[in-house]
CHARMM internal coordinates of N, CA and C (Angstrom, degrees):
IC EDIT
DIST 1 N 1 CA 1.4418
DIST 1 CA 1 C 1.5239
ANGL 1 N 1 CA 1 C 110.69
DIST 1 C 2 N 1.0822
ANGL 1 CA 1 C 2 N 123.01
DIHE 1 N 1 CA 1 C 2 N -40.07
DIST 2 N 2 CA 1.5085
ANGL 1 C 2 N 2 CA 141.80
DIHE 1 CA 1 C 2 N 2 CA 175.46
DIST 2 CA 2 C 1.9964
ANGL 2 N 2 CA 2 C 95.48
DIHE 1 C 2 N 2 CA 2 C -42.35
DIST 2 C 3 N 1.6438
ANGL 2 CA 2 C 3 N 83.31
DIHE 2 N 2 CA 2 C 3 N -65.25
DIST 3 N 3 CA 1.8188
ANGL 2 C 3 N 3 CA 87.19
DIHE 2 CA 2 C 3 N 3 CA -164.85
DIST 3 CA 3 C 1.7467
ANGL 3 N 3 CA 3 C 112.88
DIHE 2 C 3 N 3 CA 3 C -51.91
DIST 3 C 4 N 1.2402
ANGL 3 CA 3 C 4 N 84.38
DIHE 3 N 3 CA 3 C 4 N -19.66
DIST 4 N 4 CA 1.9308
ANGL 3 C 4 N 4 CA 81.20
DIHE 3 CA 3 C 4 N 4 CA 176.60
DIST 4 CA 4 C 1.5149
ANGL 4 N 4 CA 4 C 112.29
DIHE 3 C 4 N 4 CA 4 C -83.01
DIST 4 C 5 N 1.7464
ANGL 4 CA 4 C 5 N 114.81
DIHE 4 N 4 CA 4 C 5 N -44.51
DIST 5 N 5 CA 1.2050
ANGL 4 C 5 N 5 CA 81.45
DIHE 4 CA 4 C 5 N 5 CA 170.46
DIST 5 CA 5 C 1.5237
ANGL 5 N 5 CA 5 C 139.25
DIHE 4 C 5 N 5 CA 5 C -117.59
DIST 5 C 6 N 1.4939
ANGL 5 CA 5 C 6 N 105.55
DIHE 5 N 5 CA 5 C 6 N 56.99
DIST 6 N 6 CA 1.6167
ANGL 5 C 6 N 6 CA 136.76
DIHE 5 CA 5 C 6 N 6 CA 168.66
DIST 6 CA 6 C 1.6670
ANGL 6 N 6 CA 6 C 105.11
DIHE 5 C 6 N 6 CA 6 C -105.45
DIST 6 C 7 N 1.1184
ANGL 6 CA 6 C 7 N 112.28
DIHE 6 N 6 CA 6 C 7 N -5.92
DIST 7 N 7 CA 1.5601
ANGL 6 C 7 N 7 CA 101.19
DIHE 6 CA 6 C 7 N 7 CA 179.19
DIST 7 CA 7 C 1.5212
ANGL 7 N 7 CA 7 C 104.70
DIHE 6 C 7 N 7 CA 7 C -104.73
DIST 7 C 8 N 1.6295
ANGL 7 CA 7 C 8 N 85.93
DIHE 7 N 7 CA 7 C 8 N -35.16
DIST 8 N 8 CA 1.8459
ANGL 7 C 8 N 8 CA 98.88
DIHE 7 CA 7 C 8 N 8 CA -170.99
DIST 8 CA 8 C 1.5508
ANGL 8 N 8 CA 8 C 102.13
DIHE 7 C 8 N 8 CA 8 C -72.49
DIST 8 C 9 N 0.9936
ANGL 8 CA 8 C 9 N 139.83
DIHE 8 N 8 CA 8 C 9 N -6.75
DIST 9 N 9 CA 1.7146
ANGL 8 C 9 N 9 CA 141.30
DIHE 8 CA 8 C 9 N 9 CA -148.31
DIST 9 CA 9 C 1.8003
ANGL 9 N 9 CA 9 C 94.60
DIHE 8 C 9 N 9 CA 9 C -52.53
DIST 9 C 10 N 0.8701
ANGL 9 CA 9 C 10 N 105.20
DIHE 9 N 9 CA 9 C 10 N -82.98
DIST 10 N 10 CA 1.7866
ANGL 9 C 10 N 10 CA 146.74
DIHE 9 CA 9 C 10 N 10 CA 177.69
DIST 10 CA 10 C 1.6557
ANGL 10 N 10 CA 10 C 93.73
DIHE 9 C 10 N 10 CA 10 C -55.31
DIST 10 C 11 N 1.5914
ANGL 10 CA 10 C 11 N 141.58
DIHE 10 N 10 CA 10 C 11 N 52.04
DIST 11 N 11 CA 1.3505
ANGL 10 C 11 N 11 CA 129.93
DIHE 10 CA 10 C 11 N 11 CA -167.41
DIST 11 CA 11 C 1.3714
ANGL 11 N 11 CA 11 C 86.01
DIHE 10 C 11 N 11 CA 11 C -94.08
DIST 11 C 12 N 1.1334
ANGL 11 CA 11 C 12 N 154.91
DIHE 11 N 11 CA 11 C 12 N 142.33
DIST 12 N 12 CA 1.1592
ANGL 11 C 12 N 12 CA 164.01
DIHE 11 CA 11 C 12 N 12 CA -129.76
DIST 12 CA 12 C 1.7163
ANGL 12 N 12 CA 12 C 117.21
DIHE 11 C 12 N 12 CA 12 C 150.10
DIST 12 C 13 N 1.5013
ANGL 12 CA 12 C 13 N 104.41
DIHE 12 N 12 CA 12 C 13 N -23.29
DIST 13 N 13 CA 1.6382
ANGL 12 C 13 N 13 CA 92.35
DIHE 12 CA 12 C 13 N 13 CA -167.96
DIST 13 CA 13 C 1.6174
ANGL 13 N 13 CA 13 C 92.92
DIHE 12 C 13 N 13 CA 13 C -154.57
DIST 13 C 14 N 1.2541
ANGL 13 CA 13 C 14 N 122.50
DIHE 13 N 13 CA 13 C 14 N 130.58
DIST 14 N 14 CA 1.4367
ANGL 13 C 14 N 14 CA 109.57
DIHE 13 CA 13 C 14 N 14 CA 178.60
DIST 14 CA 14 C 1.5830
ANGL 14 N 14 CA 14 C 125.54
DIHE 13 C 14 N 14 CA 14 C -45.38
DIST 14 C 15 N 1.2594
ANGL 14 CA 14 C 15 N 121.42
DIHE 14 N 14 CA 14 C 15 N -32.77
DIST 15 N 15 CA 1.1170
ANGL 14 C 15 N 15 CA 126.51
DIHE 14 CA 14 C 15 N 15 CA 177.56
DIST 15 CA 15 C 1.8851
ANGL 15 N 15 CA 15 C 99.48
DIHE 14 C 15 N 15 CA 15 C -45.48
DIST 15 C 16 N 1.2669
ANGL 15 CA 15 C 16 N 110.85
DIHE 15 N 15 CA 15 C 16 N -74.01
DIST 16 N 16 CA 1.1522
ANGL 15 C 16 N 16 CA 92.26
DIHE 15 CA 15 C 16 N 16 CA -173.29
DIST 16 CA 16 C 1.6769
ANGL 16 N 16 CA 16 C 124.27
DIHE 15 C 16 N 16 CA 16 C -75.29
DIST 16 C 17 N 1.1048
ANGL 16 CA 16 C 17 N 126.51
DIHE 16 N 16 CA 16 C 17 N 24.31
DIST 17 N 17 CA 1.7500
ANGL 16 C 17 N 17 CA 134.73
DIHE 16 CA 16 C 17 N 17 CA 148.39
DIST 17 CA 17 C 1.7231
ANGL 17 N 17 CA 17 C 95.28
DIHE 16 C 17 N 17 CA 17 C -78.33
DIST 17 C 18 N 1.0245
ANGL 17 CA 17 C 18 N 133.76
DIHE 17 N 17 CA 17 C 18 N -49.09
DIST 18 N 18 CA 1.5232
ANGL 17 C 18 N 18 CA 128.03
DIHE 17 CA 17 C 18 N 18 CA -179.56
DIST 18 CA 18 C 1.4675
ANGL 18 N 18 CA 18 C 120.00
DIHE 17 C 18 N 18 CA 18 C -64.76
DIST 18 C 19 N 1.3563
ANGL 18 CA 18 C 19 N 122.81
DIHE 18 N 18 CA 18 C 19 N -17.84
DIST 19 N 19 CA 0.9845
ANGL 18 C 19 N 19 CA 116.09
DIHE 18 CA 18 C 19 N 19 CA -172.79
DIST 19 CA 19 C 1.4008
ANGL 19 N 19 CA 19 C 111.15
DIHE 18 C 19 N 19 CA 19 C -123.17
DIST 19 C 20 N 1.3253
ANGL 19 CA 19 C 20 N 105.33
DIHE 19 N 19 CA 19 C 20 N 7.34
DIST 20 N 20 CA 1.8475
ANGL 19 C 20 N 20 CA 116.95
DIHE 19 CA 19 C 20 N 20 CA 161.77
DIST 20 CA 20 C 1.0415
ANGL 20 N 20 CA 20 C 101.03
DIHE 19 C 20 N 20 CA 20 C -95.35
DIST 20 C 21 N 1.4904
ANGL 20 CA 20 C 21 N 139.08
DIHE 20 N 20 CA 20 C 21 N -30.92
DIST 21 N 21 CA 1.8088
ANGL 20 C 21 N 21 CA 130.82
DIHE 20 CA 20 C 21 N 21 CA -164.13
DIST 21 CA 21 C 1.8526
ANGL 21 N 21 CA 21 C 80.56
DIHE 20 C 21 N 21 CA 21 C -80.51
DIST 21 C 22 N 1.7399
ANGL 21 CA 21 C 22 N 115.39
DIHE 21 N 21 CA 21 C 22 N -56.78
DIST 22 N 22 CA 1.8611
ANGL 21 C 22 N 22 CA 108.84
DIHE 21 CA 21 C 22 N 22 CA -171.82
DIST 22 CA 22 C 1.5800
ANGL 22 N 22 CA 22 C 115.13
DIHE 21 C 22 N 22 CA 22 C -25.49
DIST 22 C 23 N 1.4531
ANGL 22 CA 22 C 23 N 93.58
DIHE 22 N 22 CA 22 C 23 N -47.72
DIST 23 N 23 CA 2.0502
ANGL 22 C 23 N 23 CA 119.14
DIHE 22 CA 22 C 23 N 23 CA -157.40
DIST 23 CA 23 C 1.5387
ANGL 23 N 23 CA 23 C 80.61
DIHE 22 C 23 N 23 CA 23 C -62.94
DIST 23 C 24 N 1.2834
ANGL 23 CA 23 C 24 N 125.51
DIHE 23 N 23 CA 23 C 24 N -64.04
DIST 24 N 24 CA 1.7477
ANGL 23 C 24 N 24 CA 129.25
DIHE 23 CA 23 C 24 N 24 CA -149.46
DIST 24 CA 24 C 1.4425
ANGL 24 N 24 CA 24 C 101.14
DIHE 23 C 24 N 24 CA 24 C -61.62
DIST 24 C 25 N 1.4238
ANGL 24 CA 24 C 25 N 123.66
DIHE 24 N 24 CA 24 C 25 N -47.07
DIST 25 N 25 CA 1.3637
ANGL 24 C 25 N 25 CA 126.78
DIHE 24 CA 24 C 25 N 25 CA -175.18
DIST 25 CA 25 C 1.5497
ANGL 25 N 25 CA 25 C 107.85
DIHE 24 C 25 N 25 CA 25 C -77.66
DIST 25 C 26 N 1.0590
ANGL 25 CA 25 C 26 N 119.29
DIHE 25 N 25 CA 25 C 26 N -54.71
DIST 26 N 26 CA 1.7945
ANGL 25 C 26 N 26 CA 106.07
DIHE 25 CA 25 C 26 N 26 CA -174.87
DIST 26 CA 26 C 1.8101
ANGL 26 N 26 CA 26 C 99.19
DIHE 25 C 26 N 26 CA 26 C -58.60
DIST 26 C 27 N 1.0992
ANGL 26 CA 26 C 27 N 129.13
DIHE 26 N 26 CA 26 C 27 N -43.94
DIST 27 N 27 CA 1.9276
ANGL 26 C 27 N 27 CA 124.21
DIHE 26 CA 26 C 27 N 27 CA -178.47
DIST 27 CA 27 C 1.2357
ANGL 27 N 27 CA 27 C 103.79
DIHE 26 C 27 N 27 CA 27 C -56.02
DIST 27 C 28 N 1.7416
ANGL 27 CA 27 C 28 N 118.85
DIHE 27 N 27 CA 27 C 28 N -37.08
DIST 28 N 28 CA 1.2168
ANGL 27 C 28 N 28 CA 108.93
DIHE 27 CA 27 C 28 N 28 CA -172.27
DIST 28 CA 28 C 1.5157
ANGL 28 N 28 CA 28 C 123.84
DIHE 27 C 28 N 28 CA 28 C -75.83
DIST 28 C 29 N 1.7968
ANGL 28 CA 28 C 29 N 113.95
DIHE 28 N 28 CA 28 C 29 N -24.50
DIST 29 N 29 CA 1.6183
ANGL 28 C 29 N 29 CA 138.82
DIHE 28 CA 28 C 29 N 29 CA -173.38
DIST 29 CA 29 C 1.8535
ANGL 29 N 29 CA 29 C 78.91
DIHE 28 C 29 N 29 CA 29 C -77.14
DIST 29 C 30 N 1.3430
ANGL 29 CA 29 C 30 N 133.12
DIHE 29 N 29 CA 29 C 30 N -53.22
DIST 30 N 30 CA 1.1712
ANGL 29 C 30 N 30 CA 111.99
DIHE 29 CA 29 C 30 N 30 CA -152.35
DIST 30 CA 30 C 1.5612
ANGL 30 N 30 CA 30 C 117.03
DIHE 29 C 30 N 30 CA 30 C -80.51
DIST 30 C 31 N 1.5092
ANGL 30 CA 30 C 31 N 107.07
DIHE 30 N 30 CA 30 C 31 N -17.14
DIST 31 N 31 CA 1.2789
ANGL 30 C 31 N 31 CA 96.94
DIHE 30 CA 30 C 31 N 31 CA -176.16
DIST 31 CA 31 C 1.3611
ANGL 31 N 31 CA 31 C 113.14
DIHE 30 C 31 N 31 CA 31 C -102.73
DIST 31 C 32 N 1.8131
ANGL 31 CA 31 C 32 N 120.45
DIHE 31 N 31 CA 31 C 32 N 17.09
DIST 32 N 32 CA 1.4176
ANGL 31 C 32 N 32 CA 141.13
DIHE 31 CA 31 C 32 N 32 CA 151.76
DIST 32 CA 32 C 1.5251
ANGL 32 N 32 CA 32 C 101.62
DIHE 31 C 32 N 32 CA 32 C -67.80
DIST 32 C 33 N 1.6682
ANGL 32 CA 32 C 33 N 137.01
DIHE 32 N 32 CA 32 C 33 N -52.27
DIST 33 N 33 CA 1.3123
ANGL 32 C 33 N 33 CA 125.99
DIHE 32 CA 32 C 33 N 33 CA 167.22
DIST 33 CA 33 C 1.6249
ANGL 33 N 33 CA 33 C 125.95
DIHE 32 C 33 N 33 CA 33 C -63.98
DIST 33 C 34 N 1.1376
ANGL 33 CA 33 C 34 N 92.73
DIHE 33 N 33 CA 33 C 34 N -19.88
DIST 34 N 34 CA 1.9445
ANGL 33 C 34 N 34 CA 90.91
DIHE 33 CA 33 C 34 N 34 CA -179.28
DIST 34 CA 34 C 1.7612
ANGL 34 N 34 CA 34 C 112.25
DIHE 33 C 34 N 34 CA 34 C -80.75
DIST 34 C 35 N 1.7692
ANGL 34 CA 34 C 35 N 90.00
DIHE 34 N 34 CA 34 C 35 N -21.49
DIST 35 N 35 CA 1.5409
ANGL 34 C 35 N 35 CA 87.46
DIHE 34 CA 34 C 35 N 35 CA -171.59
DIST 35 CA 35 C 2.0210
ANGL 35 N 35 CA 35 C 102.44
DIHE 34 C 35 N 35 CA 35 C -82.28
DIST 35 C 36 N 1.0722
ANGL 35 CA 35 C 36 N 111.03
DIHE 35 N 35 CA 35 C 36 N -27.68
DIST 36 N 36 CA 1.0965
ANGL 35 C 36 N 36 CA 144.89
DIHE 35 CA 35 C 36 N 36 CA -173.18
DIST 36 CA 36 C 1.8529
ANGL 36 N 36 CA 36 C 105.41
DIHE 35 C 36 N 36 CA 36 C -51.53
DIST 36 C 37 N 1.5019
ANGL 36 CA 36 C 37 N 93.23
DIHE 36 N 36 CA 36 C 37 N -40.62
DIST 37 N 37 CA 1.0768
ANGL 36 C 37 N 37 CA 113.41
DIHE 36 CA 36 C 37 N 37 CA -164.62
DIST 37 CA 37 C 1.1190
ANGL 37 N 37 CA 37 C 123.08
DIHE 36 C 37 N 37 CA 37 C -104.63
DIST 37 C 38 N 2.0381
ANGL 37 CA 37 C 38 N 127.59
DIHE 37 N 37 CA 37 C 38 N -15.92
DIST 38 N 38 CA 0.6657
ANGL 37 C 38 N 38 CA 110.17
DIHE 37 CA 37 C 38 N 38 CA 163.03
DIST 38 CA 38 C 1.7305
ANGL 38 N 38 CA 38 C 103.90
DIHE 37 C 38 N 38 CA 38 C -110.50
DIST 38 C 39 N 1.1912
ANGL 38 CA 38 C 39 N 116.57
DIHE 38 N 38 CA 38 C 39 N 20.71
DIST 39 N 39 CA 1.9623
ANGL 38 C 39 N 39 CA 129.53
DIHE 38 CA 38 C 39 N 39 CA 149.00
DIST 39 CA 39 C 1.5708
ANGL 39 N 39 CA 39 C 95.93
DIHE 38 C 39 N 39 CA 39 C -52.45
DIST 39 C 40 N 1.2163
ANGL 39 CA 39 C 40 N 113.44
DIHE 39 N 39 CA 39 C 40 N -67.53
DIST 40 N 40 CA 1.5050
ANGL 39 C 40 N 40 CA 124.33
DIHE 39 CA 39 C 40 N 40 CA -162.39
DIST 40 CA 40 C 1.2976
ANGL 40 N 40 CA 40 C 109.32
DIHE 39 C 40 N 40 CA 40 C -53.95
DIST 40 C 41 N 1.5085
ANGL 40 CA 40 C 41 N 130.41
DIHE 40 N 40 CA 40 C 41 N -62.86
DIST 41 N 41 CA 1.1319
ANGL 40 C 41 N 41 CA 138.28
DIHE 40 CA 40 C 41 N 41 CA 157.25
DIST 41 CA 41 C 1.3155
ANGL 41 N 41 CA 41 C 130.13
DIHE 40 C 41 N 41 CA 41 C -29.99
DIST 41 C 42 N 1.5919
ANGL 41 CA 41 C 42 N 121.15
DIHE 41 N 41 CA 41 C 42 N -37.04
DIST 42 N 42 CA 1.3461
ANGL 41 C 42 N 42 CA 127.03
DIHE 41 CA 41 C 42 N 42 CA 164.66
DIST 42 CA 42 C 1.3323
ANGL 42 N 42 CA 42 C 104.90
DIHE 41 C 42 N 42 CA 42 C -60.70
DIST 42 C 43 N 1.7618
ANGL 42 CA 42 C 43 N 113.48
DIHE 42 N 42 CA 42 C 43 N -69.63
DIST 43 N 43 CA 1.2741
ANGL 42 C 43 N 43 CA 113.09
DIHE 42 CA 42 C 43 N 43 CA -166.42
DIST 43 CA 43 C 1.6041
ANGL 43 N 43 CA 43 C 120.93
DIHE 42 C 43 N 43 CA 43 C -44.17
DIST 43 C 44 N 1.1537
ANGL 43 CA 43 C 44 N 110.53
DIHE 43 N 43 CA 43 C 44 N -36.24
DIST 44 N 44 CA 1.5110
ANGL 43 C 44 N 44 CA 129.18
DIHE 43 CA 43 C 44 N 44 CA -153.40
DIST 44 CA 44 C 1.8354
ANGL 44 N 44 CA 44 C 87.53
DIHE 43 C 44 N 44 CA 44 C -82.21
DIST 44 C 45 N 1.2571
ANGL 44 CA 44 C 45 N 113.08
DIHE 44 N 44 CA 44 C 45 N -64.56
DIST 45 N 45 CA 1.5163
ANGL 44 C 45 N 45 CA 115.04
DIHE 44 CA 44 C 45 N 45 CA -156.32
DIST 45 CA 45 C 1.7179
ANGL 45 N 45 CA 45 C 104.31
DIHE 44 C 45 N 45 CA 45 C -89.95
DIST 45 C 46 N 1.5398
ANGL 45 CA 45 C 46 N 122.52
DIHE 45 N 45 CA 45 C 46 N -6.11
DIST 46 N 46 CA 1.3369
ANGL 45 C 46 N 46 CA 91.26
DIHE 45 CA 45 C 46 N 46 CA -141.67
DIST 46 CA 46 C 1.4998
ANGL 46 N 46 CA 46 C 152.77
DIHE 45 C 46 N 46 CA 46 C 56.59
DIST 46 C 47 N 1.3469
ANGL 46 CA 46 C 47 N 109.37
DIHE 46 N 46 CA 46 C 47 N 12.10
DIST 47 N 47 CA 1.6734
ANGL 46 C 47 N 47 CA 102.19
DIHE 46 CA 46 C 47 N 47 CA 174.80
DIST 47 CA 47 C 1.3889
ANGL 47 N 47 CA 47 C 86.26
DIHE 46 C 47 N 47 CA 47 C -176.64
DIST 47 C 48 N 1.7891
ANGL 47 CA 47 C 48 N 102.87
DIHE 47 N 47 CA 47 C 48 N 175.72
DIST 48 N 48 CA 1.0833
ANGL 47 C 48 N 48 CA 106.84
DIHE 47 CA 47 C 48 N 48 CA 174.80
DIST 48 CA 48 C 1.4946
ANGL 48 N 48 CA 48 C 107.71
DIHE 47 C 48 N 48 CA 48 C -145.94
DIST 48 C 49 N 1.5894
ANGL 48 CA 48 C 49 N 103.70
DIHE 48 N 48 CA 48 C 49 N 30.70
DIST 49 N 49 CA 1.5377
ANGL 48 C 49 N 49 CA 120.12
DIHE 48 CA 48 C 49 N 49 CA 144.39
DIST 49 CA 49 C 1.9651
ANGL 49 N 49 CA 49 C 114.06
DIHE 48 C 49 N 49 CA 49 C -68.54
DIST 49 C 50 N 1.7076
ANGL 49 CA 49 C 50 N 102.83
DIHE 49 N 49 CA 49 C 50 N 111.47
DIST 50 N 50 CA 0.9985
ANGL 49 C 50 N 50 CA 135.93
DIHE 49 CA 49 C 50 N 50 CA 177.42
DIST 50 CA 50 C 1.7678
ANGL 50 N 50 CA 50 C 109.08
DIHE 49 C 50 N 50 CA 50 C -34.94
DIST 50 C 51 N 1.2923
ANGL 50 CA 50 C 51 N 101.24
DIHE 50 N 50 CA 50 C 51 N -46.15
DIST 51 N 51 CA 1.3078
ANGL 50 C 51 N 51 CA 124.03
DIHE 50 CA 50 C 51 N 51 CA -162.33
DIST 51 CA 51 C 1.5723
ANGL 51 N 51 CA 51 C 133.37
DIHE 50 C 51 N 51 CA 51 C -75.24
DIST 51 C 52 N 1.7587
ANGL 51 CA 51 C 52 N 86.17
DIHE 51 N 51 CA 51 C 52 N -33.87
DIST 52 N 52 CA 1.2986
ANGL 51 C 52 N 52 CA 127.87
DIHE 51 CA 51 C 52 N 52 CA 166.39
DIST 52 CA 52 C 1.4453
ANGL 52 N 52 CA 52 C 98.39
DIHE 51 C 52 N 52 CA 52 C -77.83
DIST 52 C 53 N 1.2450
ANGL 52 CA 52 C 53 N 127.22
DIHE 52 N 52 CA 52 C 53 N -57.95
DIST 53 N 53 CA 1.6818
ANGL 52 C 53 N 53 CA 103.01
DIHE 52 CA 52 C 53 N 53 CA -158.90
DIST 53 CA 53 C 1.6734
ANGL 53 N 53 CA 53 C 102.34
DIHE 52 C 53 N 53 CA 53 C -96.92
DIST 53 C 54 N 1.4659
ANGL 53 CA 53 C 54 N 138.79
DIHE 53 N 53 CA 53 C 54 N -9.18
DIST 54 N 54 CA 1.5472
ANGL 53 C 54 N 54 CA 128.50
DIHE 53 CA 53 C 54 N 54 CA 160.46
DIST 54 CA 54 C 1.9267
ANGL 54 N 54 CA 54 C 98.34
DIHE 53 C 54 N 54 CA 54 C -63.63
DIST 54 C 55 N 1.0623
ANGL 54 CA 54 C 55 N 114.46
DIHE 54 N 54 CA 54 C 55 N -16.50
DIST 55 N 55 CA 2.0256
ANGL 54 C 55 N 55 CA 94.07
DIHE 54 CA 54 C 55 N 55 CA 173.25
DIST 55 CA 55 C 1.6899
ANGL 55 N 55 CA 55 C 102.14
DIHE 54 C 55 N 55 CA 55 C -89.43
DIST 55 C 56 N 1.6135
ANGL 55 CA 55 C 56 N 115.54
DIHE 55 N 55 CA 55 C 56 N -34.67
DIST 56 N 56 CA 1.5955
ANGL 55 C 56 N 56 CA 115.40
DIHE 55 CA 55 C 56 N 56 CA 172.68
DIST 56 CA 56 C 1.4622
ANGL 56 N 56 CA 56 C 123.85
DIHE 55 C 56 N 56 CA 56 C -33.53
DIST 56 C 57 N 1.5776
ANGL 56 CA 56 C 57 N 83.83
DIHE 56 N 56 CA 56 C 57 N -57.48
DIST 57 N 57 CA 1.2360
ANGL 56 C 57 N 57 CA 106.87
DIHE 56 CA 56 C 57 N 57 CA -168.35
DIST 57 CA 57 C 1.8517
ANGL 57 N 57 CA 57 C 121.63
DIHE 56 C 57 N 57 CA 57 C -40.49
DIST 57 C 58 N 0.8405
ANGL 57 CA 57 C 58 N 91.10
DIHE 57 N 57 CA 57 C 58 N -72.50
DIST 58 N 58 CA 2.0220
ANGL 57 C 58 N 58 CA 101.32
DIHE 57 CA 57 C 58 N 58 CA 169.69
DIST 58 CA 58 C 1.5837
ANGL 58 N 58 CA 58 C 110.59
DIHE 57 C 58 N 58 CA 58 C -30.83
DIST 58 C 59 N 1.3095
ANGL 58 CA 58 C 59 N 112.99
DIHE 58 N 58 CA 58 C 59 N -37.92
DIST 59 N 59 CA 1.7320
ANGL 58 C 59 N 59 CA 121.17
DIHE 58 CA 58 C 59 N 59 CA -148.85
DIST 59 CA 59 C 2.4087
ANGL 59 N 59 CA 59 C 78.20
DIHE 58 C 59 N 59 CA 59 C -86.32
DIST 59 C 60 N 1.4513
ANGL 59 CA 59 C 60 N 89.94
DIHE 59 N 59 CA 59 C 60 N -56.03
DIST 60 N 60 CA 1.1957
ANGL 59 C 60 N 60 CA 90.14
DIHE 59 CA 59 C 60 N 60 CA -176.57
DIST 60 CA 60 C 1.7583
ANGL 60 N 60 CA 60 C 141.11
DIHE 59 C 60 N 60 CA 60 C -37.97
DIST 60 C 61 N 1.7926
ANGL 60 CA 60 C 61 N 80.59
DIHE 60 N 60 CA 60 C 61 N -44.07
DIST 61 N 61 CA 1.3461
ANGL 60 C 61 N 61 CA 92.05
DIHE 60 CA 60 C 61 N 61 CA 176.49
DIST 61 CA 61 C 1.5591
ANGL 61 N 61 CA 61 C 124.35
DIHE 60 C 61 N 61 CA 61 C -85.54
DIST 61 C 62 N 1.3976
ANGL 61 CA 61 C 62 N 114.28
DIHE 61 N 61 CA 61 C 62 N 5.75
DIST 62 N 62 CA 1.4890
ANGL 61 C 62 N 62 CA 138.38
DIHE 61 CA 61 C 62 N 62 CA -173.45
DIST 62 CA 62 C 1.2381
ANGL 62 N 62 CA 62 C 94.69
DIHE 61 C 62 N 62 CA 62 C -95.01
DIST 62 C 63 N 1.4183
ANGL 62 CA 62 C 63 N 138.02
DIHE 62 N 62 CA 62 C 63 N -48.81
DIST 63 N 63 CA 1.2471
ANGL 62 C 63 N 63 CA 116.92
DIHE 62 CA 62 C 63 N 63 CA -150.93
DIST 63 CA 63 C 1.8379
ANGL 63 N 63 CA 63 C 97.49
DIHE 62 C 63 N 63 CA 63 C -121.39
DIST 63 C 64 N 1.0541
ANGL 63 CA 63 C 64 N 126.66
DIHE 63 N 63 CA 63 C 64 N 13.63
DIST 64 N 64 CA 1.3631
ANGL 63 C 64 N 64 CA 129.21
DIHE 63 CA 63 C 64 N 64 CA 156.03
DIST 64 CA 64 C 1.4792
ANGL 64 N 64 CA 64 C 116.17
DIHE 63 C 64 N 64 CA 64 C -113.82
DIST 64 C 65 N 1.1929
ANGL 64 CA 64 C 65 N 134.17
DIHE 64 N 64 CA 64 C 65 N -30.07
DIST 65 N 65 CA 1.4278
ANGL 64 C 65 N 65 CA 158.67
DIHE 64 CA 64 C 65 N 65 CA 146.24
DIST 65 CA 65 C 1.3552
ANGL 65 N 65 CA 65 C 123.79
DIHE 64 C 65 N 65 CA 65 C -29.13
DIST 65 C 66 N 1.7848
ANGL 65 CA 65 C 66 N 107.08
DIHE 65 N 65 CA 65 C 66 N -68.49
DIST 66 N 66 CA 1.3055
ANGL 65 C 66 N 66 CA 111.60
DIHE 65 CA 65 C 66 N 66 CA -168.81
DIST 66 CA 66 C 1.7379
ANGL 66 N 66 CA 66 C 106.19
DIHE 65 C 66 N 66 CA 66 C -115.91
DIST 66 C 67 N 1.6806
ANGL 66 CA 66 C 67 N 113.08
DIHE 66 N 66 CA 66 C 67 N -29.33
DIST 67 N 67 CA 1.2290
ANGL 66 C 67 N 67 CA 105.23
DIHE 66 CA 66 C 67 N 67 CA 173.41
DIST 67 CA 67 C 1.2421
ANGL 67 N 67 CA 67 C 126.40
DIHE 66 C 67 N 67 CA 67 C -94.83
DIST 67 C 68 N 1.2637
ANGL 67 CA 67 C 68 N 118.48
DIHE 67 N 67 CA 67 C 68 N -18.63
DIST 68 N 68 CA 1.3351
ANGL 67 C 68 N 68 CA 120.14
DIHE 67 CA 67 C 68 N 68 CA 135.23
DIST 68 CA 68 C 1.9462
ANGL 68 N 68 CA 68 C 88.26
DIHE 67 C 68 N 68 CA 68 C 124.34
DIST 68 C 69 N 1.2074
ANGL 68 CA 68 C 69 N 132.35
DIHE 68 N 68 CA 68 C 69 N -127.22
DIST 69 N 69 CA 1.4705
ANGL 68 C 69 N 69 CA 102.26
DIHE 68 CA 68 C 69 N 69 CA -177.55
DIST 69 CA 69 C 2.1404
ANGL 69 N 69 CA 69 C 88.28
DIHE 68 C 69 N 69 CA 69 C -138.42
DIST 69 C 70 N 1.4422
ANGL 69 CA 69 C 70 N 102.97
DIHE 69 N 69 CA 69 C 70 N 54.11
DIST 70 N 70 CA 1.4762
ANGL 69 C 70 N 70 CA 121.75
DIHE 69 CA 69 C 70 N 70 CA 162.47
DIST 70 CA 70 C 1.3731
ANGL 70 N 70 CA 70 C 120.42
DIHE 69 C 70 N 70 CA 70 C -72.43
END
COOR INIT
IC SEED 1 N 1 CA 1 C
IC BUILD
């Protein structure tokens, strides 16, 4: 919401009404993938200690990766 109205401040010329509604919608698509992403991350790891899932990670990619889903 911010990014819309830091672009819009100065609305003076349509160009910039077009490119505050652009700013509002791409922040809004991106923070639909971040949330997305750290949903996924919960589900997947259980936590969202950093520390915990860079040691997961390896085991993860071994046994969906290379063994395939046996």
């Amino acid at each position: 919401m911010f990014s819309l109205l830091l672009v819009n401040f100065y609305a003076t010329r349509i160009y910039t009404l077009k490119a505050a509604l652009k700013t509002f919608v791409f922040s809004r698509i991106s923070d639909m993938f971040m949330m997305g992403a750290l949903l996924l991350t919960l589900v997947l790891f259980q936590s969202t200690d950093l520390s915990l899932i860079f040691i997961q990670v390896p085991l993860y990619a071994f046994h969906f990766f290379l063994c395939g889903s046996y």
